[in-house]
C-alpha positions as CSV (number, residue, x, y, z in Angstrom):
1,X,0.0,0.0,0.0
2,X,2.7,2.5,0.9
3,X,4.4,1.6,-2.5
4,X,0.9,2.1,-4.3
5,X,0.5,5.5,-2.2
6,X,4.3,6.7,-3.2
7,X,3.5,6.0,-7.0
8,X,0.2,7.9,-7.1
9,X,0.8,11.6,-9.5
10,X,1.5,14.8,-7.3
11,X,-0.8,17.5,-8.0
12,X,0.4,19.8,-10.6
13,X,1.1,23.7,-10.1
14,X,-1.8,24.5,-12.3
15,X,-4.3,22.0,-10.0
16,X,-3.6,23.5,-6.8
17,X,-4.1,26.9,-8.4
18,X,-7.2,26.3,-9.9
19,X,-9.7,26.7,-6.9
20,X,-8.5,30.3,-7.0
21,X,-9.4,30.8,-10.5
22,X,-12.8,28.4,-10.3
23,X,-13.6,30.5,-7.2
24,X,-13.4,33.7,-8.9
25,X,-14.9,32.3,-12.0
26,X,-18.1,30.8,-9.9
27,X,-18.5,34.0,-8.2
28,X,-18.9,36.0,-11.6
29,X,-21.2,33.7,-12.6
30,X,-23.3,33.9,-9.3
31,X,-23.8,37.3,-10.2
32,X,-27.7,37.5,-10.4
33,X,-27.7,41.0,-12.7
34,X,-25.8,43.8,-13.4
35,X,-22.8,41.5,-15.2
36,X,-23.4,42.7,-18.5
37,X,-23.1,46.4,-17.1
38,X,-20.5,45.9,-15.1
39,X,-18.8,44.4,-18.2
40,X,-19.4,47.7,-20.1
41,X,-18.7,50.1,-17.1
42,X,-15.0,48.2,-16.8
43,X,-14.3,48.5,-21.0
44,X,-15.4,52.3,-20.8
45,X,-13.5,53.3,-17.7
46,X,-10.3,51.2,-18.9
47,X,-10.3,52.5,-22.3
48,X,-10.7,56.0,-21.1
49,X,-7.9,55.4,-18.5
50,X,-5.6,53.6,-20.6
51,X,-6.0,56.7,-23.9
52,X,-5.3,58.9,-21.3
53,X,-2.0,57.2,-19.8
54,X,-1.1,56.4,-23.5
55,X,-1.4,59.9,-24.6
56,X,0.3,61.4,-22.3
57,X,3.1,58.9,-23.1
58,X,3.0,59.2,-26.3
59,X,3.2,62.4,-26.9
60,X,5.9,63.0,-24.2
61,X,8.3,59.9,-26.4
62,X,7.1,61.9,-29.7
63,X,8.7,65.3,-28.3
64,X,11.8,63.1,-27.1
65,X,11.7,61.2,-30.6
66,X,12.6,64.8,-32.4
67,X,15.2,65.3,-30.1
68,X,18.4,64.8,-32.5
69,X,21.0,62.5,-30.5
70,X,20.1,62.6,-27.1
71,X,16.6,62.1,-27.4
72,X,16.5,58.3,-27.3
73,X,18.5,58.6,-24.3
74,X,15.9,60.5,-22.4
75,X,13.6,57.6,-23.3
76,X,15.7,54.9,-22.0
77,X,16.4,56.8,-19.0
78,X,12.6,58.1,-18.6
79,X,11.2,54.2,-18.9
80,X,14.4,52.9,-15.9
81,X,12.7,55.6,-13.7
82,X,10.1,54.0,-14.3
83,X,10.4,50.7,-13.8
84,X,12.8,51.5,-11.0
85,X,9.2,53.1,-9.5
86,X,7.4,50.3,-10.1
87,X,10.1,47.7,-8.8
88,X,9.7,49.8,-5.3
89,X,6.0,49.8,-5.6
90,X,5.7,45.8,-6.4
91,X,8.5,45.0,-3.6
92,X,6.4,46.9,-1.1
93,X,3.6,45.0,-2.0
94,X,4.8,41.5,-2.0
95,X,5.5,41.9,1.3
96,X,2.2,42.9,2.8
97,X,0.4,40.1,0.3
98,X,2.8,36.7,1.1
99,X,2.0,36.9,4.2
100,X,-1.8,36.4,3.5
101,X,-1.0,33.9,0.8
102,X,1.7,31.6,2.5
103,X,0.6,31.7,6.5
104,X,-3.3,33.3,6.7
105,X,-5.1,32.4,3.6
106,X,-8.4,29.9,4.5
107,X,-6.9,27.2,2.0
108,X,-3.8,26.6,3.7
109,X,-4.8,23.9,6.5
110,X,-6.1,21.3,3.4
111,X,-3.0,22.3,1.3
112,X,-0.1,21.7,4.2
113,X,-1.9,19.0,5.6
114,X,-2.1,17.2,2.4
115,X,0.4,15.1,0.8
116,X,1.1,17.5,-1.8
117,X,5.1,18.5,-3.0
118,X,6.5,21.5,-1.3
119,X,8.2,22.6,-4.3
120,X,5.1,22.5,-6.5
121,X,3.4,24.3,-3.0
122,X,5.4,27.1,-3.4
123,X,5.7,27.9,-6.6
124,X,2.0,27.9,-6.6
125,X,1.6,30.1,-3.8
126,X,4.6,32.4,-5.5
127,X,2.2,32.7,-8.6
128,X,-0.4,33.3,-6.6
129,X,1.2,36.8,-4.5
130,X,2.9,37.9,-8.0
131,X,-0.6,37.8,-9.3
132,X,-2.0,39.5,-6.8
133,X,0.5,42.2,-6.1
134,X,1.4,42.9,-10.1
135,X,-1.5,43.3,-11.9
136,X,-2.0,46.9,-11.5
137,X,1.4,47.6,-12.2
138,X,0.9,45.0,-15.2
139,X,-2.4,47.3,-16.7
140,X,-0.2,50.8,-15.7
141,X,3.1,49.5,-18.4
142,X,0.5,48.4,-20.4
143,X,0.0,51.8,-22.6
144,X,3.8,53.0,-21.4
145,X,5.3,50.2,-23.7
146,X,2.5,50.5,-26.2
147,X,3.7,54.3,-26.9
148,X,7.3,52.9,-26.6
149,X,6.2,50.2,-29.1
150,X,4.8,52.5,-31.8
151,X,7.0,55.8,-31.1
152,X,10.6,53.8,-31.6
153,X,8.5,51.2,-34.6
154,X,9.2,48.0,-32.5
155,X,7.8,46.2,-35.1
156,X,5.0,42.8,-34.5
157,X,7.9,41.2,-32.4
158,X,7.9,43.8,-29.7
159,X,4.9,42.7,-27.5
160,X,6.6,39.0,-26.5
161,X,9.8,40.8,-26.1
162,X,8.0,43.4,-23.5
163,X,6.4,40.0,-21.7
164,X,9.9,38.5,-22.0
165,X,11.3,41.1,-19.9
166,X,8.4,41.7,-17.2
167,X,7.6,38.1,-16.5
168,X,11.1,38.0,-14.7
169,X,11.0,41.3,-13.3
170,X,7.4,41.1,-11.9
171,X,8.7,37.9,-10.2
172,X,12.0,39.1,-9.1
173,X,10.0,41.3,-6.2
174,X,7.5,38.6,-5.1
175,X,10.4,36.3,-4.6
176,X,12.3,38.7,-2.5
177,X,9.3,39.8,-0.8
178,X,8.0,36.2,0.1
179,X,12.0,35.0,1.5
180,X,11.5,38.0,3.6
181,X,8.1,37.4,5.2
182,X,9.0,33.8,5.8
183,X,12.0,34.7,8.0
184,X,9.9,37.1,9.6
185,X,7.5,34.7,10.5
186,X,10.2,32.6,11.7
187,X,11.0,35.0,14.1
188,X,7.7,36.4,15.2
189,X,4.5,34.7,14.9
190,X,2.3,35.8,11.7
191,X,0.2,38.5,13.5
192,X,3.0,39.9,15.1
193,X,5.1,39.9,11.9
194,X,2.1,42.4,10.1
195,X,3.5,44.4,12.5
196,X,7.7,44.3,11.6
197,X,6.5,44.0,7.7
198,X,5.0,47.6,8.1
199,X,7.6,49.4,9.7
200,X,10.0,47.0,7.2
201,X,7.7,48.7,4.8
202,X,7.9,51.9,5.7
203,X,11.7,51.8,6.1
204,X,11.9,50.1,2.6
205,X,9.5,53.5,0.8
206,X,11.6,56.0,2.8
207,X,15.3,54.4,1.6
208,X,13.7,54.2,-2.4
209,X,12.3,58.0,-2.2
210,X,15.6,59.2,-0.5
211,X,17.3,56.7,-3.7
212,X,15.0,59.0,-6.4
213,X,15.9,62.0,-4.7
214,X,19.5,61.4,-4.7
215,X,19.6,60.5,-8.6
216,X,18.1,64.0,-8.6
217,X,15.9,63.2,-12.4
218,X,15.1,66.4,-12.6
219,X,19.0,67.2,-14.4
220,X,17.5,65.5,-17.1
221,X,15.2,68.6,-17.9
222,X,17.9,71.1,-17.0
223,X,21.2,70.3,-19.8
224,X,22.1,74.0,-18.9
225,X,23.5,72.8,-15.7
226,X,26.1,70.7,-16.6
227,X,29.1,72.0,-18.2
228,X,29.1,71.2,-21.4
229,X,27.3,68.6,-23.7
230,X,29.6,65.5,-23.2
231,X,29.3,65.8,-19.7
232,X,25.0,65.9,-20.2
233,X,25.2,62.8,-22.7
234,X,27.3,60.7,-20.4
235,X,25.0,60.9,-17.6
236,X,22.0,59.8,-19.5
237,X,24.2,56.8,-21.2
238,X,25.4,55.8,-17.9
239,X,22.9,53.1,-15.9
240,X,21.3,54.9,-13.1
241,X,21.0,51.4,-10.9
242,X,23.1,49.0,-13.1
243,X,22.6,46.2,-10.5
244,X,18.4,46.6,-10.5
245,X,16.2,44.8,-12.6
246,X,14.7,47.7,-13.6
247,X,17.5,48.7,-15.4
248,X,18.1,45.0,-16.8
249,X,14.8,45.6,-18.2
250,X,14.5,48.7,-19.4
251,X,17.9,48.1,-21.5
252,X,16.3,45.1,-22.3
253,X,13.3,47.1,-24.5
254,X,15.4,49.6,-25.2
255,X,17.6,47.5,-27.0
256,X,15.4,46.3,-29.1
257,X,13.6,49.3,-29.9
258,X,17.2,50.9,-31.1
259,X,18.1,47.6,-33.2
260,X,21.5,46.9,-30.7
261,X,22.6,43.4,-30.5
262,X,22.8,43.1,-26.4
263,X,22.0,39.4,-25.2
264,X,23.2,40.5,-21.1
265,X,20.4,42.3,-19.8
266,X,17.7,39.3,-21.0
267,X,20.5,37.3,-19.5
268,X,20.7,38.9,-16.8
269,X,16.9,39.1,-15.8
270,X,16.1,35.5,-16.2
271,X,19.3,33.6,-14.7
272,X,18.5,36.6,-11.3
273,X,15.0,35.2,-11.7
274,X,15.7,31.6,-11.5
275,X,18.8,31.8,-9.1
276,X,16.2,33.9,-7.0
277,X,13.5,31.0,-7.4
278,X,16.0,28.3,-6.4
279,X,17.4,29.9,-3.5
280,X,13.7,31.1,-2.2
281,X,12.5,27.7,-2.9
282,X,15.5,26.3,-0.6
283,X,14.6,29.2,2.1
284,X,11.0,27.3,2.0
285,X,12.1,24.0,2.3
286,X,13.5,24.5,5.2
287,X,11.9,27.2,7.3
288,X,8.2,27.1,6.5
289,X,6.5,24.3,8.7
290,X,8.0,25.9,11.5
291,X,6.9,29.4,10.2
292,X,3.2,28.3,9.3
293,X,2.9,26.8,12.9
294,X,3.8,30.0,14.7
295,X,1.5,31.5,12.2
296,X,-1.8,30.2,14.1
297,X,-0.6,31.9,18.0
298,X,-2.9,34.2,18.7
299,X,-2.0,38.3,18.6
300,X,-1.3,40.1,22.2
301,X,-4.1,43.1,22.8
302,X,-2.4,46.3,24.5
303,X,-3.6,47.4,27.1
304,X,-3.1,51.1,26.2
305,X,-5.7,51.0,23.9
306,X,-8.4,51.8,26.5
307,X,-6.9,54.8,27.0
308,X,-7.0,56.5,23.3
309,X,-10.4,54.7,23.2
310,X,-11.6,56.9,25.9
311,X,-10.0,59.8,24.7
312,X,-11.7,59.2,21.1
313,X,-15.3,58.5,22.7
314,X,-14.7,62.3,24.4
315,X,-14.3,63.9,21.3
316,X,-17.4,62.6,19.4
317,X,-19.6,62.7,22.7
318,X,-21.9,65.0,21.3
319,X,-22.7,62.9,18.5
320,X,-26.1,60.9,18.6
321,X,-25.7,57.5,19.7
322,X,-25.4,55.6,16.9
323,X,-23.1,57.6,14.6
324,X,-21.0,57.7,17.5
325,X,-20.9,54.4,18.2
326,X,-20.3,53.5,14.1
327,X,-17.2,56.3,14.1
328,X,-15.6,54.1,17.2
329,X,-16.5,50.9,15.8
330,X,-14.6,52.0,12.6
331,X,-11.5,54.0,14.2
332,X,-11.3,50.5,16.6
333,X,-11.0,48.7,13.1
334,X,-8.1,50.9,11.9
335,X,-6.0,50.9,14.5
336,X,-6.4,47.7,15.4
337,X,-4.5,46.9,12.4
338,X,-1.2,47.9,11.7
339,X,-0.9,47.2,8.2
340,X,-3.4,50.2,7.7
341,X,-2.8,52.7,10.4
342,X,1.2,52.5,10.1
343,X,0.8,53.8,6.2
344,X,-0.4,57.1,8.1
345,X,3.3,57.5,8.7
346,X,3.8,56.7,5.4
347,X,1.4,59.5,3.9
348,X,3.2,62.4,6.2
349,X,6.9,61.3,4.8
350,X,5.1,61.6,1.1
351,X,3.4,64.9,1.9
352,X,6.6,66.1,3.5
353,X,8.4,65.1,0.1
354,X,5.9,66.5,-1.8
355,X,5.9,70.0,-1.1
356,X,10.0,69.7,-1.3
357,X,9.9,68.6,-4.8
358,X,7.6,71.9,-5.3
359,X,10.0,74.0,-3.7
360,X,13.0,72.8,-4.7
361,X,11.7,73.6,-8.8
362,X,14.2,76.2,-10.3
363,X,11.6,78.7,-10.5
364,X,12.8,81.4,-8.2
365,X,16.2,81.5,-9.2
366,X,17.0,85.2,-9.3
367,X,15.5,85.7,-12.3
368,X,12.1,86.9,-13.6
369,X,9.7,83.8,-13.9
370,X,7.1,84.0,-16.2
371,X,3.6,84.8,-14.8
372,X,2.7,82.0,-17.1
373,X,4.7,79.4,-15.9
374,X,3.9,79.9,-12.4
375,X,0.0,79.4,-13.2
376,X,0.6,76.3,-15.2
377,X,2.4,75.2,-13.0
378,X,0.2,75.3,-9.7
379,X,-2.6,74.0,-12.7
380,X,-0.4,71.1,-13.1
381,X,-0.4,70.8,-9.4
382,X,-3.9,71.3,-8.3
383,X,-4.3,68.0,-10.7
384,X,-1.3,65.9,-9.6
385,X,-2.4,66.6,-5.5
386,X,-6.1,65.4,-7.0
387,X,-4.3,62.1,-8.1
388,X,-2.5,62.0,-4.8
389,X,-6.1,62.3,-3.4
390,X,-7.6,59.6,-5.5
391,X,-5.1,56.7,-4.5
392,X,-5.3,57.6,-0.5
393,X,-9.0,57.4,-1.0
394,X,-8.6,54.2,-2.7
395,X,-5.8,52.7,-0.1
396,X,-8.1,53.7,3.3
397,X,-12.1,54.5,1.7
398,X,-12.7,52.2,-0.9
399,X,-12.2,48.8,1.7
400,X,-13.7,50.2,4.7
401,X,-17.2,48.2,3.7
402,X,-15.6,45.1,2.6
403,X,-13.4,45.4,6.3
404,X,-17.1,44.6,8.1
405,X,-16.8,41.2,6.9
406,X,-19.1,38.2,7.7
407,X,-20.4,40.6,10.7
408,X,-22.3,42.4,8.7
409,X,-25.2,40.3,9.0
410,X,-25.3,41.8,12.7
411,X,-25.3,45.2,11.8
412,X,-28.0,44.5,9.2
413,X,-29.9,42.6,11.3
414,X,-30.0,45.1,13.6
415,X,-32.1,48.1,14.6
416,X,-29.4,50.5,13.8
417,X,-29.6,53.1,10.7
418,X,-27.5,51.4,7.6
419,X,-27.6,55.4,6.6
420,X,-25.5,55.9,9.6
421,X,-23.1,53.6,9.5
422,X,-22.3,54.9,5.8
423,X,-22.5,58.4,6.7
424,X,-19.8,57.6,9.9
425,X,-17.4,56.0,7.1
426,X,-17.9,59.0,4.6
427,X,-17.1,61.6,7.3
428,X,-14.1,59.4,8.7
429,X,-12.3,59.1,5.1
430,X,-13.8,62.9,4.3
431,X,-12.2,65.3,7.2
432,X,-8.9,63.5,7.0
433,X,-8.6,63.8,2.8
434,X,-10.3,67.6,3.1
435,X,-7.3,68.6,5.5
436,X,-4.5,66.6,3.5
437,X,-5.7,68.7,0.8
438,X,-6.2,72.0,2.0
439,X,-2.8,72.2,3.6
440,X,-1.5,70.6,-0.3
441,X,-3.5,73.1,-2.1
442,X,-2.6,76.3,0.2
443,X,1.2,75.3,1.0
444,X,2.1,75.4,-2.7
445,X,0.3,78.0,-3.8
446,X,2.1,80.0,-0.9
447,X,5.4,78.6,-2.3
448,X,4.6,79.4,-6.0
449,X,3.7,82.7,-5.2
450,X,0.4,81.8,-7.4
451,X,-2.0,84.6,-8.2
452,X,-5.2,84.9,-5.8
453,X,-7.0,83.9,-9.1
454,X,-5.4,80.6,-9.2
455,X,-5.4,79.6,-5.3
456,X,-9.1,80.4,-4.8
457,X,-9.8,78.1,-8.0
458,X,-7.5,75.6,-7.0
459,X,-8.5,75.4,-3.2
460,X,-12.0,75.7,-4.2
461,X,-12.0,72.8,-6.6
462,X,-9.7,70.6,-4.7
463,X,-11.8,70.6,-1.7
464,X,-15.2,70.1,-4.1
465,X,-12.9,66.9,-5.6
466,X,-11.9,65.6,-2.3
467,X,-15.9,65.5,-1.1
468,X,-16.2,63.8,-4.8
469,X,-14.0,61.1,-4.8
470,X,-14.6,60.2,-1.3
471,X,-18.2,59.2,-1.6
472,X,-17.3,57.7,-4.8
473,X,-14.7,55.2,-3.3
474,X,-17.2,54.2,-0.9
475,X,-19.8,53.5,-3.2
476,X,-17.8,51.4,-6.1
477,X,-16.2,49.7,-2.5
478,X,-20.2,49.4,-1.3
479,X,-21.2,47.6,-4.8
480,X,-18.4,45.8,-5.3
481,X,-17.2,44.0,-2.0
482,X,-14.5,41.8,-1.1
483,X,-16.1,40.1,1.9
484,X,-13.4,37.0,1.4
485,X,-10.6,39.5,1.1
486,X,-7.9,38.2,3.6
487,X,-5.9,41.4,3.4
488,X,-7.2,44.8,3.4
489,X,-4.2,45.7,0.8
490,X,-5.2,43.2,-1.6
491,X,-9.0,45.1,-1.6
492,X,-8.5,48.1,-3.8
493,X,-6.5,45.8,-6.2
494,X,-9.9,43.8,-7.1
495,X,-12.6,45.2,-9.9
496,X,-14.2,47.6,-8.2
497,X,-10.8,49.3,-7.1
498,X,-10.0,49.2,-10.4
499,X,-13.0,51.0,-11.8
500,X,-13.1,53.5,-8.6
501,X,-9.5,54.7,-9.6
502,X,-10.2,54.7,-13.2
503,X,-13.3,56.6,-12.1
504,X,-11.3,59.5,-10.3
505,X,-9.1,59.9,-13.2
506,X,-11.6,60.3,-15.6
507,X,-13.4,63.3,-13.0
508,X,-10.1,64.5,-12.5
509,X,-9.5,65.1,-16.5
510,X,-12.8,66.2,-17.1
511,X,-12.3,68.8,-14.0
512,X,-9.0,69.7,-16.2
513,X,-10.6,69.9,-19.2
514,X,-13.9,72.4,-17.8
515,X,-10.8,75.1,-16.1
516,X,-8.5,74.7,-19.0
517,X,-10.9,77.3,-20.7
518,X,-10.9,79.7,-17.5
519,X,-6.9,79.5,-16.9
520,X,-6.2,80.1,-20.6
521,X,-8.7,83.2,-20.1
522,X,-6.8,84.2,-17.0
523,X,-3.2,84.2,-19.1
524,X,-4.5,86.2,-22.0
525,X,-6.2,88.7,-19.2
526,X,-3.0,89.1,-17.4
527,X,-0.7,89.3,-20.9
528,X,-2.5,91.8,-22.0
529,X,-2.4,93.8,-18.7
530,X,-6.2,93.4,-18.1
531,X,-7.7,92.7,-14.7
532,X,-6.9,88.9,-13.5
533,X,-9.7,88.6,-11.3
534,X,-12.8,86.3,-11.0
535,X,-14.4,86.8,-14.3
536,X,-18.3,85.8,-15.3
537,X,-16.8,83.0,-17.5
538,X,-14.4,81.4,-14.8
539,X,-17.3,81.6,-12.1
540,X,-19.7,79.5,-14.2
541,X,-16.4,76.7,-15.0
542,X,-15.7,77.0,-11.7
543,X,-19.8,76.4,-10.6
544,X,-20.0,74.1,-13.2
545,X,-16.9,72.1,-11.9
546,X,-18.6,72.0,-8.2
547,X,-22.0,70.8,-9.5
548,X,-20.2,68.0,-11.3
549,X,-18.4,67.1,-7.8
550,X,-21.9,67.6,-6.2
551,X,-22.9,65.0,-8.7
552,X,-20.2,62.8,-7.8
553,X,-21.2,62.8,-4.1
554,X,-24.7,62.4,-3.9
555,X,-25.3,59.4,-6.8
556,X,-22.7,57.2,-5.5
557,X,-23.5,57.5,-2.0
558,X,-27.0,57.0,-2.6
559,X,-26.7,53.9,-4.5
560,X,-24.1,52.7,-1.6
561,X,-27.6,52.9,0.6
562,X,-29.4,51.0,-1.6
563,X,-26.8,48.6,-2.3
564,X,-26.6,47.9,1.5
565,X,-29.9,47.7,1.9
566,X,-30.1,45.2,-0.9
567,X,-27.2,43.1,0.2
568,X,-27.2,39.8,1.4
569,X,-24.8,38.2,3.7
């Protein structure tokens, strides 16, 4: 019998995969109405997303295209940036999801305690977190390498050499990320480890943003500072990060897209990849049983969380009963995990960076600026801080439904006003994005020394935006919850994050689009030495702009309601 047992097939990679992928499959198909819709909704707001990302890009590799000698230099060195972004992004990520998919995920007790091949286990599971912590980043490079593709004429071939290069570099990161969250785990147990794996986190985003700053990329825009040509051309051949991926990878395309014979950068990429795979299949081998059983200890409660409890319950006292008891319940929630209320740390050190990169541009430099270049510029701004805006509300908003879990039956069940508890999350994600955003909005505008013309309109409509794309990340996280999510940082990566942020974009262009008119009205005012106030025309963009956010506020939260009220759970 034991011989008969020893000779029956392992289960391959693909079989222990597929009750993912039947899951998710089922679950569309459960879907009593609305698939058809939701079908159309996605293609709209993806092809409208991706035409915008693609223009932009396109237009950006045209001007660098023209650009005689040096300009497909700037390319190569715009798309390492890049990737080099993205690498940081995808590393951050791997670590927060392996820990869900190798030591917290509901399949794992039938898959360790079956007889199935730890090799084929983990490269399973290892498919499994790149999947999950790639595909935006996959859908972002997406219309990046389709204008590389068709600026530089990469010819039919180039689409399998763009997978050829990303399949190794998307793995790369959830390699490295899922060796370092099994030591972890090793040494802590798995709810403790969330714990080191954010401040890890944190640590890691802090070391790559002081990395970008210290490359200082914005020389690239400024040839004027070096001292002469040679010196300007040799920086831009020279790899910024020679022993990255992303710079395997971007030499890699660019390569091919320039017709140069270079086999070491694929080399490179997929000999890392599998060395990496090997060694991290090793590292599993040996230390995960021990690492999944310290994984099921319980987590310690502190006992100085009765004290900021109290202190919390003080402040909303004068709320009725039941919003104030739904504001607890939620703020509970949040800190209770750290994964979410350590990337508050997180947001100040990007806030903080942000408002250096506006200072540190070489506008005020001794010489006259152009009144023009400051108001594109904090016009420029008012939409990047919206962006900003859009992924915070995404990252803390959009899951805050989903978070409830299977207990939402109780609160359904109950007496207490759904309106209530939706109103408590809307003001909880609200006040915090309204302050981020005034302080954005106001700080740089003091910095740029922008015209009163330009901060009222940009405070104005960034505040009308943040009351926007609040409401509409809790709606689109309201009709399209992740109930079986195991990680709240795997939520906004599922469809209806992906349509919320596609969603903001689109608002955000079409608020672009609407003051384009009034901003172009305000530079032809103020070249032609005319009065630069608040003219009839800007007033009714500018209303028009706030009924569109009104818009924006009121339909998705009201369909939330009725979503709620409709749900089953």
């Amino acid at each position: 019998m034991a011989t008969e047992a020893g000779a029956i097939r392992q289960a391959s990679v693909w079989t222990v995969s597929s009750p993912k992928w039947r899951s998710a499959l089922a679950r569309i198909r459960s879907e009593r109405s609305g698939a058809g819709t939701r079908g159309l909704l996605l293609l709209l707001i993806g092809v409208g997303f991706w035409s915008v990302v693609f223009g932009l890009s396109y237009r950006v590799l045209s001007y660098f295209r023209g650009v005689e000698e040096i300009g497909s230099l700037l390319a190569g060195k715009m798309l390492g940036m890049a990737l080099l972004a993205f690498f940081s992004i995808l590393l951050l990520s791997n670590l927060v999801t392996s820990l869900s998919t190798f030591f917290l995920a509901k399949d794992l007790d039938l898959l360790v305690s079956s007889p199935l091949d730890w090799l084929r286990f983990y490269l399973a599971k290892l498919i499994e977190t790149t999947l999950h912590s790639s595909w935006m980043v996959g859908l972002m490079v997406v219309p990046i390498l389709t204008a590389y593709g068709l600026v530089f004429d990469g010819g039919w071939l180039f689409p399998l050499v763009a997978v050829a290069a990303l399949v190794p570099f998307l793995l790369l990161p959830a390699v490295i990320g899922t060796a370092l969250t099994l030591i972890l785990v090793n040494v802590f147990p798995a709810k403790r480890a969330r714990d080191v794996l954010s401040l890890l986190a944190l640590a890691l985003v802090a070391a790559v943003v002081l990395w970008l700053r210290m490359a200082r990329p914005e020389q690239l825009a400024r040839p004027e500072g070096f001292q002469n040509l040679v010196e300007f051309i040799i920086l831009l051949q020279a790899p910024s990060h020679a022993l990255l991926p992303s710079e395997w990878a971007a030499s890699m395309l660019m390569n091919w897209l320039q017709r140069v014979p270079d086999g070491l950068p694929p080399f490179l990429l997929w000999s890392t990849a599998a060395a990496f795979i090997t060694a991290g299949a090793a590292l599993h081998q040996a230390l995960y049983a021990v690492g999944f059983t310290k994984a099921q200890e319980g987590s310690h409660q502190s006992p100085a969380r009765r004290k900021w409890q109290g202190a919390l319950g003080s402040l909303v006292r004068w709320l009725p009963v039941t919003r104030r008891e739904f504001i607890l319940k939620d703020l509970r929630l949040f800190f209770r995990d750290t994964t979410q209320w350590s990337q508050l740390i997180l947001l100040a050190v990007l806030l903080i960076v942000y408002i250096f990169n506006i200072q540190a541009l070489p506008l005020f430099t001794g010489e006259q600026v152009p009144y023009t270049l400051i108001t594109m510029v904090m016009f420029l701004n008012q939409g990047l801080a919206g962006f900003v805006l859009a992924a915070i509300a995404a990252r803390f908003v959009f899951p805050s439904v989903s978070l409830e879990g299977r207990q939402l039956w109780l609160l359904k069940s109950s007496p207490l006003d759904l309106r209530a508890m939706l109103w408590s999350k809307y003001w909880i994600g609200t006040l915090p994005l309204l302050i981020l955003a005034l302080i954005i909005t106001v700080v740089t505008a003091d910095i740029l020394q922008a015209s009163p013309f330009m901060t009222v309109l940009s405070v104005v409509t960034i505040a009308a935006f943040t009351l926007g794309v609040t409401a509409m990340a809790l709606g689109f996280g309201t009709i399209y919850p992740q109930f079986e999510s195991e990680n709240a940082a795997q939520i906004p990566t599922s469809f209806g994050g992906m349509a919320f942020m596609m969603s903001a974009v689109l608002l955000l262009a079409l608020i672009t689009v609407i003051e384009a008119g009034a901003v172009a009205d305000h530079l032809r005012s103020a070249q032609a030495g005319e009065p630069t106030g608040m003219t009839l025309s800007a007033l009714v963009r500018l209303g028009l702009v706030v009924m569109l956010c009104g818009a924006a506020t009121v339909i998705p939260l009201r369909m939330a309601r009725q979503r709620m009220e409709a749900l089953e759970v």
